[in-house]
C-alpha positions in Angstrom: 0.0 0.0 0.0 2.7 2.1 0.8 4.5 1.8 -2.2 1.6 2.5 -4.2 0.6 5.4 -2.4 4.1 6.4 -3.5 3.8 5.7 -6.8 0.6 7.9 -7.6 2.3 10.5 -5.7 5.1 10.8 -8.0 2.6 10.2 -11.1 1.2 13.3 -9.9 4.2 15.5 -9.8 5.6 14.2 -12.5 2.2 15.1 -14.4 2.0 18.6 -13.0 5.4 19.4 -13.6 4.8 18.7 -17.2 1.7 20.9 -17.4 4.1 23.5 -15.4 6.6 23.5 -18.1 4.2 23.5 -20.8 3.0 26.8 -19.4 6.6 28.2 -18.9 7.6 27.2 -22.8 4.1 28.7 -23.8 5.0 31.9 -21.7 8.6 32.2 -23.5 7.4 31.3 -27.0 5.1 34.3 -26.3 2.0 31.8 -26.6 0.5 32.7 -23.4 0.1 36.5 -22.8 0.1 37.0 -18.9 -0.5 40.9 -19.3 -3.9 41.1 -17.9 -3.6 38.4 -15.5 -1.5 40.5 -13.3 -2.6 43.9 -14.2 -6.0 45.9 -13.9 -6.1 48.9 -16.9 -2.3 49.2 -17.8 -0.6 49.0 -14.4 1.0 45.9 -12.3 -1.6 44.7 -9.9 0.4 43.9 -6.3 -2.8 41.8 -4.8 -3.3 39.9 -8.0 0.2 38.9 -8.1 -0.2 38.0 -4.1 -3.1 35.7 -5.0 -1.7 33.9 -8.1 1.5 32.9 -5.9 -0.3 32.6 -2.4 -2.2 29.5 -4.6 0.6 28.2 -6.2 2.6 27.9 -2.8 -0.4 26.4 -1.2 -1.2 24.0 -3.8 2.2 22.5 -4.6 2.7 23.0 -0.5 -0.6 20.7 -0.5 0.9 18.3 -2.5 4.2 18.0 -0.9 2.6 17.2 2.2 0.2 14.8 1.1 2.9 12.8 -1.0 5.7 13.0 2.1 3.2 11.7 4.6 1.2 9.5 2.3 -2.1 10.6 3.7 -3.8 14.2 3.1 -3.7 16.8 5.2 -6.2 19.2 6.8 -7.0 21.9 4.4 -8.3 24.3 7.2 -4.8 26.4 7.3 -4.9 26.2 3.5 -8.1 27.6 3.6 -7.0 30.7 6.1 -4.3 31.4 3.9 -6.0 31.7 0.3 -8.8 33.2 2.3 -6.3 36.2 3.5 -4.9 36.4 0.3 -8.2 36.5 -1.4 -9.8 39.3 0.5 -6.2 41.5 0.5 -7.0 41.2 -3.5 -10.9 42.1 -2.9 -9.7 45.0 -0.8 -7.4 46.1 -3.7 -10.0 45.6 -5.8 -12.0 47.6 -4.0 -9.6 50.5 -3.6 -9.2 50.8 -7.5 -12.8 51.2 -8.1 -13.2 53.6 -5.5 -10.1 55.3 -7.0 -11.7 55.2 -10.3 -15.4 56.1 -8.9 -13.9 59.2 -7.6 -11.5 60.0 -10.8 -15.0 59.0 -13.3 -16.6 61.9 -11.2 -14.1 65.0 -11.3 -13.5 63.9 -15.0 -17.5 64.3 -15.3 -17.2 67.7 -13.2 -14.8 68.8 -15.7 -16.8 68.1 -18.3 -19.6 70.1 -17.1 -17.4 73.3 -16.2 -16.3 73.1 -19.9 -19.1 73.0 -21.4 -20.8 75.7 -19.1 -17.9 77.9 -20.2 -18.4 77.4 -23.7 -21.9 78.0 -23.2 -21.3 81.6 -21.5 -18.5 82.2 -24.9 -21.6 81.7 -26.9 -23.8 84.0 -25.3 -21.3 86.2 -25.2 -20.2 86.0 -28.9 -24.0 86.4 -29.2 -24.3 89.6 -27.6 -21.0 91.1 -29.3 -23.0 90.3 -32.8 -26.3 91.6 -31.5 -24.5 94.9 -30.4 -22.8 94.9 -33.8 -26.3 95.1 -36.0 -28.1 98.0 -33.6 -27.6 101.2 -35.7 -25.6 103.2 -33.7 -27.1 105.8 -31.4 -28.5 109.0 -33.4 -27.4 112.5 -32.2 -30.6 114.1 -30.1 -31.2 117.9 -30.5 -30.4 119.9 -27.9 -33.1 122.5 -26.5 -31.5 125.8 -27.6 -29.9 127.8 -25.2 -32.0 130.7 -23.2 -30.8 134.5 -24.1 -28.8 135.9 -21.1 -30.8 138.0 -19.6 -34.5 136.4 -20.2 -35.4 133.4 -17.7 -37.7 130.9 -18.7 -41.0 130.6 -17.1 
């Protein structure tokens, strides 16, 4: 039993180290593209990163110990683990779309101002032509001047 417990241990390695370095000569041939499994919208994310190696350490951990003591172990700690790393990459998450929440509105707030300006350049190129078509204002007589030495009554 023991030795066969061995034996499907090492199939299994042996088996997931050849997927492993299918990936890795898929990654070098450029076959796999791994930008936007680590970034969000054209930057590195740190908590994606964290998660994708928190579960590969766990897993092949996993493994290690359930070939080395031939039985499998209690996932609860395993569990704890991807579960820290899981919400530190919900919390980043969460971050970034706050970030962008906040970003989405001043770039709207922008938007606004602008156009409210252009708006009042409008009116005001408006008014310039308006002003420009009124005749201008025609000269009004003048009441002529009382002699010196009469009053008016």
């Amino acid at each position: 039993m023991h030795n066969l417990a061995l034996a499907i241990g090492i199939v299994g390695i042996i088996i997931v180290g050849a997927i492993a370095a299918a990936v890795v000569r898929d990654l070098w041939n450029g076959k796999i593209d791994l930008t936007k499994l680590l970034s969000g919208d054209d930057a590195a994310s740190l908590s994606r990163f964290q998660f994708l190696i928190f579960t590969f350490i766990i897993g092949l951990s996993y493994l290690y110990v359930a070939v080395d003591k031939e039985t499998l172990p209690d996932v609860a700690n395993a569990w704890a683990l991807l579960g820290i790393s899981g919400g530190s990459y919900v919390l980043g998450k969460g971050i970034q779309m706050s970030a962008d929440t906040a970003q989405k509105a001043q770039d709207h707030t922008t938007r606004q101002a602008e156009a409210a300006a252009q708006q009042a350049q409008a009116v005001a190129e408006q008014a310039r032509l308006a002003a420009q078509r009124l005749p201008p204002p025609q000269p009004t007589a003048a009441p002529p001047p009382a002699p010196s030495g009469q009053t008016q009554s």
